[in-house]
C-alpha positions in Angstrom: -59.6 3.4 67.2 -60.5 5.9 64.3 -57.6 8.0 65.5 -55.2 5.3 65.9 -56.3 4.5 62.0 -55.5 7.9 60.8 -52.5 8.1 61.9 -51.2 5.1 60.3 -52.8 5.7 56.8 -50.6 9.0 57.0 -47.3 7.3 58.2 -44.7 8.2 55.3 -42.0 5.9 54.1 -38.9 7.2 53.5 -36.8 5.3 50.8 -32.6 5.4 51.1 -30.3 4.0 48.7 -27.4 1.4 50.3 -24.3 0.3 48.1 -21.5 -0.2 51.0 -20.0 0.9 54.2 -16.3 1.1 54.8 -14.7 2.8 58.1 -18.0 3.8 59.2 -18.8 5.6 56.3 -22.2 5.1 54.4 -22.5 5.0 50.7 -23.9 6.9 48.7 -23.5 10.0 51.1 -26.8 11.3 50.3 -27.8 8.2 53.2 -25.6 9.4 55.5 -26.6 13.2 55.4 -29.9 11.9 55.6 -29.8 10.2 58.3 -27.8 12.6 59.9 -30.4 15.3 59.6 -33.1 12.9 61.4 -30.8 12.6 64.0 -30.5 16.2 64.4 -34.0 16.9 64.2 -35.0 13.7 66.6 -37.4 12.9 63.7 -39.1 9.5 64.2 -41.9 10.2 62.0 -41.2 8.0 58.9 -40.7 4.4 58.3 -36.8 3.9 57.2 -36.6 1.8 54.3 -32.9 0.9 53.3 -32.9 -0.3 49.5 -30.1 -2.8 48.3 -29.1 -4.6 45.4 -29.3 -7.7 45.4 -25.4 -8.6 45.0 -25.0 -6.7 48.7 -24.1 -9.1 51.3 -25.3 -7.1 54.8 -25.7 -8.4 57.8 -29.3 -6.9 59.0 -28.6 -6.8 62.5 -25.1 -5.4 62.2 -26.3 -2.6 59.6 -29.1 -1.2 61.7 -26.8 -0.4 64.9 -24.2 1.0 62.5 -26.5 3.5 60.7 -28.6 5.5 63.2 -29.3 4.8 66.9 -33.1 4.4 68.0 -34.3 4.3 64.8 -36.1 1.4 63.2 -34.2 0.6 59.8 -36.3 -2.1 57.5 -34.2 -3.5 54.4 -36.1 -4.3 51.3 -34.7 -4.8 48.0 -35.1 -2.2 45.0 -37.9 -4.6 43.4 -39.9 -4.0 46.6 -39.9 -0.4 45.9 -43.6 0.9 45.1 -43.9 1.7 41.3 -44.3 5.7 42.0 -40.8 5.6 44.0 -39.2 3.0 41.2 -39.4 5.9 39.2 -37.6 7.8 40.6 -33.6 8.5 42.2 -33.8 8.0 45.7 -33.6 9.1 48.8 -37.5 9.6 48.3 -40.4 9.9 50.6 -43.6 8.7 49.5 -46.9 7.7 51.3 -47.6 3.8 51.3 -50.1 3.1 48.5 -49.9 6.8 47.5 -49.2 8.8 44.0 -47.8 11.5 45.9 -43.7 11.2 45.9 -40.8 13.9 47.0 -37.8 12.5 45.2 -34.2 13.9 45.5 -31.8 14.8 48.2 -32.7 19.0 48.5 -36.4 18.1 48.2 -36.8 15.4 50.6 -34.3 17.2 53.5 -36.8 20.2 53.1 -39.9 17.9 53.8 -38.0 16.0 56.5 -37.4 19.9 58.5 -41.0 20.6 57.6 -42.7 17.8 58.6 -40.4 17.2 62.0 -41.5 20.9 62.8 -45.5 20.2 62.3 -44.6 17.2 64.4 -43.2 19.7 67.3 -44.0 23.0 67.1 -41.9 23.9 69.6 -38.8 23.5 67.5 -38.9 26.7 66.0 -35.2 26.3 65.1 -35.4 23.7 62.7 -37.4 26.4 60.2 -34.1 28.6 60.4 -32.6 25.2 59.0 -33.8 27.1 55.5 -32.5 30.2 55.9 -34.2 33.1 55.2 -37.4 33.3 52.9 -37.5 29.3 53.9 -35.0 29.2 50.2 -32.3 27.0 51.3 -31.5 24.7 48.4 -34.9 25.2 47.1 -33.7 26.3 43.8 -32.9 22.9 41.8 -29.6 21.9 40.7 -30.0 22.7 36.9 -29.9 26.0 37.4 -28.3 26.9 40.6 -24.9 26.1 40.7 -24.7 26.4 44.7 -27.5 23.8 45.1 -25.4 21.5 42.3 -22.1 21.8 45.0 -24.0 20.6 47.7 -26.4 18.1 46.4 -24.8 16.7 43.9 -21.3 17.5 42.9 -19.2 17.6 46.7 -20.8 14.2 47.7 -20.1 12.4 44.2 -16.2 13.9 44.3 -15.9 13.0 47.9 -17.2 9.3 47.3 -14.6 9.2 44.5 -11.7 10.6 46.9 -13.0 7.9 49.7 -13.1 5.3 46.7 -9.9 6.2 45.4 -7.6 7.4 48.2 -4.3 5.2 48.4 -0.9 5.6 49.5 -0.4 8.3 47.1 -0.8 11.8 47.4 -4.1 12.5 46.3 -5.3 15.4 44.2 -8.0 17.9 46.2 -11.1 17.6 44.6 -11.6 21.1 42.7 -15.0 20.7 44.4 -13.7 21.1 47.7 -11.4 23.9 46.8 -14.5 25.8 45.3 -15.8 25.3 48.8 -13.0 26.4 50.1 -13.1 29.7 47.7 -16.8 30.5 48.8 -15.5 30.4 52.4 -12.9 33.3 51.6 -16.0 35.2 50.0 -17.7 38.8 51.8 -21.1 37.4 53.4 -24.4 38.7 51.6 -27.4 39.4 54.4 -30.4 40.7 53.9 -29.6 43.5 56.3 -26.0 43.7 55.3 -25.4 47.6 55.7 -26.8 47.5 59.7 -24.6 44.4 60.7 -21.4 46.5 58.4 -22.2 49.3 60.1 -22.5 47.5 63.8 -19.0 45.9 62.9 -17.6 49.2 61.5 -18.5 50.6 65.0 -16.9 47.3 66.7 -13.6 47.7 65.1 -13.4 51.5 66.0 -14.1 50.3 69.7 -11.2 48.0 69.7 -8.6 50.0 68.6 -8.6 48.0 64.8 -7.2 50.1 61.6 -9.3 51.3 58.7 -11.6 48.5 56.4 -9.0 47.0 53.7 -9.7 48.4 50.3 -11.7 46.1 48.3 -10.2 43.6 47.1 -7.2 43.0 49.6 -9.1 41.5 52.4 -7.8 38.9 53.9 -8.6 35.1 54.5 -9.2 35.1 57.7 -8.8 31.5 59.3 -10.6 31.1 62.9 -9.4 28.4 65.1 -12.3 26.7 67.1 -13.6 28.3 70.1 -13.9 27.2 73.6 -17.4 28.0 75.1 -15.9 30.2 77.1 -14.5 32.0 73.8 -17.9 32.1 72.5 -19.0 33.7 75.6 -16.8 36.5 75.6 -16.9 40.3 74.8 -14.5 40.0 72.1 -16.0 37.5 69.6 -16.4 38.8 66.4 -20.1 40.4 65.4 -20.5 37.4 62.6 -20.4 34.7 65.8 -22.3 37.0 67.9 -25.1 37.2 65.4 -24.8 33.4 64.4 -24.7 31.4 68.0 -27.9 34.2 68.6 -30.0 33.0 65.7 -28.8 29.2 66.9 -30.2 30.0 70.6 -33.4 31.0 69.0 -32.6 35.1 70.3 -32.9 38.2 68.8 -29.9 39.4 66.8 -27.6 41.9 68.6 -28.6 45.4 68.4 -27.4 48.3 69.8 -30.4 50.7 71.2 -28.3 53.6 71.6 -28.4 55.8 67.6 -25.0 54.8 65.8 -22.3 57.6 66.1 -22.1 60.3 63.1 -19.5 58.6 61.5 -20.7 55.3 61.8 -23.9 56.6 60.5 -22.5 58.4 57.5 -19.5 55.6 56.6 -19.8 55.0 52.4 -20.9 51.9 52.1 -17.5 51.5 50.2 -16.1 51.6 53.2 -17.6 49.4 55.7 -15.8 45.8 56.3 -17.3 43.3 54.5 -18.9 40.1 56.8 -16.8 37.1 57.1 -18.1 33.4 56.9 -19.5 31.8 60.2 -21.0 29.0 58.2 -21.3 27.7 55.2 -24.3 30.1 53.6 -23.0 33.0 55.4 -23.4 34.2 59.2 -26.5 31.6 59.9 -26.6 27.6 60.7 -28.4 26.0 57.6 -29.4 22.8 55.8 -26.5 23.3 53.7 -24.3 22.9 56.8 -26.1 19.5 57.3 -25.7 18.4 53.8 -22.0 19.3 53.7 -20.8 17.8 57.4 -20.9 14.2 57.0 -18.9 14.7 53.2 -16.8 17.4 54.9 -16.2 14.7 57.7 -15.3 11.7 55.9 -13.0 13.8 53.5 -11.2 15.4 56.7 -10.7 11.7 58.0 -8.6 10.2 55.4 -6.8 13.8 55.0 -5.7 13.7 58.8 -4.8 9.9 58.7 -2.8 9.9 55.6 -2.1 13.3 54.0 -1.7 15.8 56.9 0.4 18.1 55.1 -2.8 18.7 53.1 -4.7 20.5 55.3 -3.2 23.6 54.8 -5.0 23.8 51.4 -8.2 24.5 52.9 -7.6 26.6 56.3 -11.1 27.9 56.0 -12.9 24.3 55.5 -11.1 23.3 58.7 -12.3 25.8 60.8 -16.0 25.6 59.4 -15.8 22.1 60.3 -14.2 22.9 63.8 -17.1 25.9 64.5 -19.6 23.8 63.4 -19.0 21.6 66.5 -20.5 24.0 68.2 -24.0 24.2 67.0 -26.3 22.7 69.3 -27.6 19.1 68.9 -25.3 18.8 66.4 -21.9 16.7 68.5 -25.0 14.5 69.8 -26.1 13.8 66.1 -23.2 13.1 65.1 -22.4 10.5 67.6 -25.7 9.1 66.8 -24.5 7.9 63.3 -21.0 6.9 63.9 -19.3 10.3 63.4 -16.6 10.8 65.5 -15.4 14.6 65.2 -11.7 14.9 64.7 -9.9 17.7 66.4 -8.0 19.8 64.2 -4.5 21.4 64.4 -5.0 25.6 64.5 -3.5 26.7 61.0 -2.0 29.8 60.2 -3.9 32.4 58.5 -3.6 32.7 54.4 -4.5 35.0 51.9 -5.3 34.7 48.3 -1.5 35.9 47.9 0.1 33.1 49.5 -2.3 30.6 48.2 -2.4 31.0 44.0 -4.4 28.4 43.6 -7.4 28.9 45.2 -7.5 32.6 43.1 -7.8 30.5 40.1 -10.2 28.1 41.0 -13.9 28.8 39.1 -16.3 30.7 41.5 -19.7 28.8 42.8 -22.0 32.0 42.5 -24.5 32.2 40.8 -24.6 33.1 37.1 -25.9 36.7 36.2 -25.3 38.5 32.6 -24.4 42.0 32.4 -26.9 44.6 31.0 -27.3 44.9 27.6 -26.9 48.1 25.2 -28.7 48.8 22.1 -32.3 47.4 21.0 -32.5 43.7 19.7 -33.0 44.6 15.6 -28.9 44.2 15.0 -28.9 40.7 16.5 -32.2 39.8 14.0 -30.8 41.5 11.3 -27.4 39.5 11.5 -29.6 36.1 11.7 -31.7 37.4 8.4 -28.6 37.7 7.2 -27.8 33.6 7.5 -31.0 33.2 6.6 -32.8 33.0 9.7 -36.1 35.0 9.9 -39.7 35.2 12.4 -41.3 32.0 11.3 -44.2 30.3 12.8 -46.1 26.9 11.6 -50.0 27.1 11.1 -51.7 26.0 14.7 -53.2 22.3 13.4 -57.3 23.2 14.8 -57.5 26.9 15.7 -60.8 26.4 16.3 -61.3 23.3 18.9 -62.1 23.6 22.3 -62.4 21.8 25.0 -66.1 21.8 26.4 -65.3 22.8 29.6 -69.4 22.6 30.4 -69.7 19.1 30.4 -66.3 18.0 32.0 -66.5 17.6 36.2 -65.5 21.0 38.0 -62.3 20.1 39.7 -61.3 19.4 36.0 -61.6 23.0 35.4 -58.5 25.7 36.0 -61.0 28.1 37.9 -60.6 25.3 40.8 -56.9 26.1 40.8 -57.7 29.2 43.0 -56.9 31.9 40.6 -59.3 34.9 39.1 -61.8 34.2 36.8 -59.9 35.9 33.8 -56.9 34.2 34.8 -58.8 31.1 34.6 -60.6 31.9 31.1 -57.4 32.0 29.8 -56.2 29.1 31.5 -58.7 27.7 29.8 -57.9 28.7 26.5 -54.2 28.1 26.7 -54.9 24.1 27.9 -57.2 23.9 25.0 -53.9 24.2 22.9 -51.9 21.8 24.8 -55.0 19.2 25.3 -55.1 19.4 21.6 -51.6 18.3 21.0 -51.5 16.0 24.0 -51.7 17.8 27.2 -50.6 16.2 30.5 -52.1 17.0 33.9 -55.6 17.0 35.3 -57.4 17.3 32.2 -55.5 14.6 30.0 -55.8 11.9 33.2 -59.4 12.9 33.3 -60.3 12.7 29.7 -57.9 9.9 29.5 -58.3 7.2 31.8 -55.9 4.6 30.3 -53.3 7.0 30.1 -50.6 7.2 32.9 -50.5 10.5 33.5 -47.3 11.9 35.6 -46.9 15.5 37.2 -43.3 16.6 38.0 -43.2 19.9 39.4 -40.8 21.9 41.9 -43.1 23.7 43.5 -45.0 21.5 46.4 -48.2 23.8 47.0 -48.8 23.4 43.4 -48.6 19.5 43.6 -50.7 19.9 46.3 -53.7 21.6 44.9 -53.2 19.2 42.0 -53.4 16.2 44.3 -56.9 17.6 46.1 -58.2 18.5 42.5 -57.4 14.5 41.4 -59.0 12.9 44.9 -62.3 14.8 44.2 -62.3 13.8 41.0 -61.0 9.8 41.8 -58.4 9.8 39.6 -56.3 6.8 39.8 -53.8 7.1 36.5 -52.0 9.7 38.1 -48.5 10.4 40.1 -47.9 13.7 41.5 -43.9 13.8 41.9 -42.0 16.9 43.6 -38.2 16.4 42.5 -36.2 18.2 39.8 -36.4 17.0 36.4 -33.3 14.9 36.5 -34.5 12.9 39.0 -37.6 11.6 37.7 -35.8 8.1 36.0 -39.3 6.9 34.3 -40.3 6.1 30.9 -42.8 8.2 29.0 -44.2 8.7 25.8 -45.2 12.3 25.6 -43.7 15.3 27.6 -46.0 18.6 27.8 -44.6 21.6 29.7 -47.4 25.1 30.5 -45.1 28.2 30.6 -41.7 26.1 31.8 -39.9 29.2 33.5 -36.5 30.3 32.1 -34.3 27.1 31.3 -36.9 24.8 32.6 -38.3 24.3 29.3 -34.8 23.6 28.0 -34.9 20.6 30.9 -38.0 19.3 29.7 -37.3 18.8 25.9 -34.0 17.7 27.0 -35.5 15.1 29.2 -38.2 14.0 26.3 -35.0 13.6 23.8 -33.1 11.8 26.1 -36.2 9.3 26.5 -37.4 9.5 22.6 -40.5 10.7 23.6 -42.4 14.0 21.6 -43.1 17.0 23.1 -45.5 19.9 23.8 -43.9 22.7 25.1 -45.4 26.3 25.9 -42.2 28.3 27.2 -41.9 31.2 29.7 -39.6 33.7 31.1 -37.2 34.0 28.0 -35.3 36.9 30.6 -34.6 34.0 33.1 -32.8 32.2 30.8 -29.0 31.8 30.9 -25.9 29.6 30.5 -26.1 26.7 33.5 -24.2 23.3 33.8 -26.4 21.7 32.0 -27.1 24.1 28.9 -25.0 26.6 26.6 -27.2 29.1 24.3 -27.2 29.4 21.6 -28.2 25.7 21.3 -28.2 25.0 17.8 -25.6 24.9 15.7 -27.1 27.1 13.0 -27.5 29.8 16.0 -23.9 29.5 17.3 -22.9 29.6 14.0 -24.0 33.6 13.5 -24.8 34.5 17.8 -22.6 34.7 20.5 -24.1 34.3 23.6 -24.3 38.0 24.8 -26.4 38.2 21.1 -28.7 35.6 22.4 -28.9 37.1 25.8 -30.5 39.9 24.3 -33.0 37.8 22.5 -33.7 36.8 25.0 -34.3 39.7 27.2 -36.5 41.7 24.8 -39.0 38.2 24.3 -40.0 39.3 27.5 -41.4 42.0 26.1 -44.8 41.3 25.4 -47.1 42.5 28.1 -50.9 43.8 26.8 -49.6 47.3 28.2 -46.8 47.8 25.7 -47.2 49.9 22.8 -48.3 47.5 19.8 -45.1 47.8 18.2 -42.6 46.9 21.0 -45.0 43.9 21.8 -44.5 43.0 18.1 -40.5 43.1 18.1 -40.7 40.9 21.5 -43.3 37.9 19.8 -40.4 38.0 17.2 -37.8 37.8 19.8 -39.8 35.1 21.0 -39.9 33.1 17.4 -36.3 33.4 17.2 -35.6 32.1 20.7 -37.8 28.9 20.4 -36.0 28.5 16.6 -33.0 27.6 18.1 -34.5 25.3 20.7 -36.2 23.6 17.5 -33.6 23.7 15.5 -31.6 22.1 18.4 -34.1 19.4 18.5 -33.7 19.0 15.0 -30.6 18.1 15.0 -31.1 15.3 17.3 -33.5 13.2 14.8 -37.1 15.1 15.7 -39.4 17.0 13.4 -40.2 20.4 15.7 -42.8 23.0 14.5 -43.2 26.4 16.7 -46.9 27.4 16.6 -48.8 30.7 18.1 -51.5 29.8 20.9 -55.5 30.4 19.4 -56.3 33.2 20.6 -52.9 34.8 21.2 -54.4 36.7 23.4 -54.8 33.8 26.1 -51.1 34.3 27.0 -48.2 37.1 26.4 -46.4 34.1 26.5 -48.0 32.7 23.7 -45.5 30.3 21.6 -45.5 26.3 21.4 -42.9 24.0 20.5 -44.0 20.7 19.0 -41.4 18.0 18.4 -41.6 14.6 17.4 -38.9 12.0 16.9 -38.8 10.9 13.5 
């Protein structure tokens, strides 16, 4: 019975959004990939809540058949949603009567892979679902423009294009072009030169000419394969190496030593690996994500507007290949997909198709290196009167008495070395002085409702144990990019925010009105996104262009205790300047924003505060 008890207190609930259905289609999409990928992974772990408004008419019996086969679907209205999960944009997953809650589409598919894998160890192949380094769509979608195309931006243009298809030629969503454009892209491995190499030696073997020069390759456009195709000696090394990784085999390798002149080919000269899937040569959860939008795109394209499908010759024969991943035809069928078959199109290059050349890129963002030391850029902003200034810390001296307080509410339970800890310690005393959120704050606060919102799940984790030993009840653990935490909040404190993440948070605060306690990090990480352009303010854009900035940036890094003393010096100024503009950016949107150096700055390289509060 005690068994039987546990199991149930650890069921998880997972929460999906429902607006409509038309022609089999679920809306929003983010349902209908998620429910796809439980159908591929056979995952019957979590209770199925679908959540709809209450002017949706659906007839219970009808929707549950419609959506996914053999699963139990229950259909509660958003007012029935616990208060952890009402916070935040759905799909979600969240334990019943917990404060734990994985919101977001990226998040939640990665806990649905892990948790259907714990449930069966034997599916080994569902890890390779996150590619290599377990990083698939890990990064969030404020920063990585990849994780933005799938998550969020090719789902909402495809629900518009569904929404808005008519009679009328219809204009190709640039999002599916930039797909499209990614497609036609050289594949980056992680051992890139071996596979080159193996496919340098492949070519030879079959009689094919030299490599292209860079920059002429071709698209190539692969029609779908039979089995007995796949099977073959004459498949391409990309399929070889993908449908091996699929069967759960060892890559091919050749155990005879690589000829001379394979061996000693420039790398310059090797032929650059073509697509097999969406990421690159290997099956991931990006494939899953894109499939049903991909799907339900294709479907109104073939029934209305054939003669578009020669726009995208490389989408069409992702979709076609992907047919032939294991598991995945059965899935489909599962949730009402019925996989179109496609006509073969002719091969294209960027020559014959214009367009595509000028479509904008989906990589990633990444700023050239910088010449020249940082003192011109500060020199041009003392110029426009803008110089190193920092605002008196409010209580240098007060501490926290760590003695008194419970041990769990200490950093040195965070598993970490005791120095680290000490100056833990030290830099919290800051922020608990200005109104620090976390452990401490929900401790020393007990009718405050203190909310954690962090990325990183083994983090939350630890946090979470750290809380239960301590029987904290005024506090929610949430993993889910900032964006998709929807609740209200009157104070938002971030300890060393990576890169642009601070950015998010006093973005997030301003949005809400609420003040903010910010203690910044990784000024090198940071960089234009989709969300934010840098300079921010307009007092900085007014005298910086952003490769200026950049190298403010850059040298704030700067400030390690093994630097000379004078270099450190120059980066704590970089530093200043930096968090100016973000103050000054603040400023202009009605707060009053000091930046203040951490007591002792020795607690932290990283040393700098920005306090804002809205006037």
């Amino acid at each position: 019975m005690k068994a039987i008890k546990k199991s149930l207190t650890e069921e998880e609930y997972l929460y999906l959004d429902f607006s409509h259905q038309t022609e089999g289609c679920i809306f929003p999409l983010h349902t209908s990939v998620t429910l796809f990928l439980l159908s591929y992974c056979d995952c019957k772990i979590f209770k199925i809540c679908l959540v709809v408004t209450k002017d949706v008419n659906t007839d219970s019996s009808l929707l549950r058949d419609d959506l996914i086969q053999d699963v139990e679907i229950q259909i509660i209205s958003r007012q029935e949603l616990p208060p952890i999960v009402q916070n935040c944009c759905l799909p979600a997953v969240v334990e019943r009567s917990d404060n734990f809650c994985r919101a977001g589409l990226a998040v939640v598919l990665r806990h649905i892979i892990q948790k259907s894998y714990e449930a069966d160890p034997l599916k080994k192949e569902l890890l390779e679902l996150l590619g290599f380094k377990k990083t698939c769509l890990k990064a969030c979608a404020e920063v990585s423009q990849w994780t933005r195309l799938c998550e969020l931006t090719i789902p909402l243009a495809i629900e518009n294009f569904l929404r808005e298809s008519s009679d009328q030629p219809p204009t190709i969503p640039v999002e599916i072009l930039q797909l499209e454009k990614k497609l036609s892209e050289p594949v980056r491995v992680h051992n890139d030169d071996k596979l080159r190499r193996q496919k340098l030696k492949q070519q030879k073997a079959d009689g094919v000419g030299p490599p292209l020069t860079k920059g002429k390759a071709k698209s190539k456009v692969h029609t779908q394969e039979t089995s007995e195709e796949l099977d073959s000696s004459s498949e391409s090394l990309e399929l070889k190496v993908a449908f091996s990784k699929l069967t759960v085999q060892e890559e091919p390798a050749t155990t005879n030593r690589e000829p001379s002149h394979i061996r000693k080919a420039k790398a310059s000269d090797l032929p650059p690996l073509e697509h097999v899937f969406a990421e690159g040569l290997y099956f991931t959860l990006a494939d899953i994500v894109l499939l049903p939008c991909i799907h339900h795109f294709l479907v109104i394209i073939c029934k209305k507007f054939s003669e578009k499908l020669v726009e995208f010759p490389l989408l069409a024969s992702w979709y076609q290949r992907i047919q032939e991943v294991p598991r995945v035809k059965t899935a489909a069928s599962k949730c009402g997909i019925q996989f179109l078959h496609l006509p073969k199109l002719l091969t294209i290059s960027t020559e014959q198709c214009p367009n595509l050349s000028e479509v904008p890129g989906v990589e990633e963002h990444s700023d050239p290196l910088f010449i020249g030391g940082p003192r011109p850029t500060m020199a041009k902003l003392m110029e426009k009167g803008i110089e190193v200034m920092f605002s008196p810390h409010p209580c240098p001296t007060w501490t926290v008495d760590w003695n008194v307080l419970p041990a769990a509410v200490s950093p040195k339970e965070g598993k970490m070395s005791s120095d680290r800890a000490l100056r833990k310690q030290q830099q919290l005393n800051n922020l608990v002085y200005v109104g620090h959120v976390g452990i401490v704050l929900a401790h020393m606060l007990p009718s405050c409702q203190v909310t954690l919102i962090e990325n990183k799940e083994l983090s939350l984790i630890r946090a979470k144990k750290r809380s239960d030993e301590l029987g904290l009840s005024n506090i929610w653990f949430i993993q889910a990019n900032m964006e998709y935490f929807t609740g209200m909040f009157n104070i938002g404190v971030a300890l060393h925010a990576c890169g642009v993440a601070t950015d998010m948070v006093i973005e997030h605060c301003i949005k809400t009105r609420a003040s903010f306690v910010t203690c910044p990090c990784c000024y090198g990480f940071i960089q234009n996104t989709s969300k934010f352009n840098f300079p921010k303010s307009e007092q900085f854009k007014k005298t910086l262009s952003y490769k200026e900035h950049m190298i403010l940036c850059r040298f704030a890094d700067q400030t390690a205790v093994q630097l000379p003393p004078q270099r450190r010096l120059i980066g704590k100024q970089c530093m200043c300047l930096v968090d100016l503009d973000r103050a000054r950016a603040a400023e202009e949107c009605g707060y009053s924003v000091q930046v203040i150096s951490m007591e002792p700055e020795s607690c932290s390289p990283k040393n700098n505060m920005i306090v804002g509060v809205p006037i």
